[in-house]
C-alpha positions, 0 to 999 in steps of 0.5 A: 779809594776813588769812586767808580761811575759804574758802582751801584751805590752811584747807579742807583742815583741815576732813576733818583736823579730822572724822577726829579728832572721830570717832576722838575719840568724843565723847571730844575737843572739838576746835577748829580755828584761822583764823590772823590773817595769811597767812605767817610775816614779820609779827606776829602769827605762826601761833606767836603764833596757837597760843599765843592758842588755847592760852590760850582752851582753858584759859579755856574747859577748864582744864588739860587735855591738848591735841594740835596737829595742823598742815599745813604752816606750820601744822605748823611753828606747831604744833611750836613752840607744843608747849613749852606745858605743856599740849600733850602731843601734835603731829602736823605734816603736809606740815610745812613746815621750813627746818631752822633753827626752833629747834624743841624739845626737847619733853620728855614730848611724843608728836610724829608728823610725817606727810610725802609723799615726792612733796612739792614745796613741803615738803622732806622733809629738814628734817622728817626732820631735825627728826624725828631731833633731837627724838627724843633728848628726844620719843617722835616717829615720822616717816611716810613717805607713797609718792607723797604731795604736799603737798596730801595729796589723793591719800593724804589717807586716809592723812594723816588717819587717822594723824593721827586715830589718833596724836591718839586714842592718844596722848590717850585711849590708844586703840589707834593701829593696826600702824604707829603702834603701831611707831612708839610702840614706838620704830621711829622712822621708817615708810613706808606 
């Protein structure tokens, strides 16, 4: 079944993707992925979707360093697009996880997962799992969000600031803020 634009799981995204683009500065060019079918049981897979994306910001920027940044299956497709070279940044958010991805490791890679405690389609476990696995080869920091859901509305501030944040400073080199910044300095797991 094809993705449709006007699908909330892809609306969503869009104050996601304009918090990036200011913390960016007009520093990022940042681009947002319609993946070709809905779910993860057919082909192609979001995966095979990110690895396209990858392939047209090379054609379109060269080499440059990218983050991805997903909701959901969205994260899930991010975390396992991230063994490309040029990703050098991941923020998955409300990322949805059965714990048996074979995601990573992702040496040299700066990966932030963003999850609410109230989520009721996305376990909380296998993110924090994943989280704890990839930490022994990543500079990964896993964000507990008090009272988030998976829709992320009701702390979308939240949601969408770290992830701005994370992208800014892990990229540019930006300061990321008190939290984040505890978490790059290697307290692995945060609550706010």
């Amino acid at each position: 079944m094809a993705v449709s634009p006007a699908q909330l799981s892809v609306l969503r995204m869009v104050p996601v993707a304009a918090r990036v683009v200011r913390a960016g500065r007009g520093r990022l060019a940042v681009l947002r992925l319609l993946n070709s079918s809905r779910g993860w049981s057919g082909r192609p897979t979001p995966v095979d979707d990110v690895r396209w994306a990858l392939g047209q910001v090379r054609e379109r920027f060269g080499e440059v360093p990218v983050a991805l940044v997903g909701h959901s299956l969205g994260g899930r497709a991010a975390l396992l697009g991230a063994t490309d070279p040029s990703v050098r940044s991941v923020v998955g958010l409300a990322t949805w996880l059965s714990g048996s991805e074979g995601i990573g490791p992702l040496p040299g890679r700066s990966v932030l997962l963003v999850h609410g405690d109230a989520d009721r389609v996305a376990r909380i476990g296998p993110a924090r799992a994943v989280a704890a696995r990839l930490g022994s080869s990543a500079r990964v920091g896993f964000v507990t969000v008090r009272g988030g859901s998976h829709s992320m509305l009701r702390h979308h501030g939240s949601f969408d600031g770290l992830a701005a944040r994370w992208v800014a400073g892990t990229l540019l080199g930006d300061p990321t803020g008190p939290l984040l910044s505890r978490v790059l300095d290697g307290e692995s797991e945060v609550s706010v």
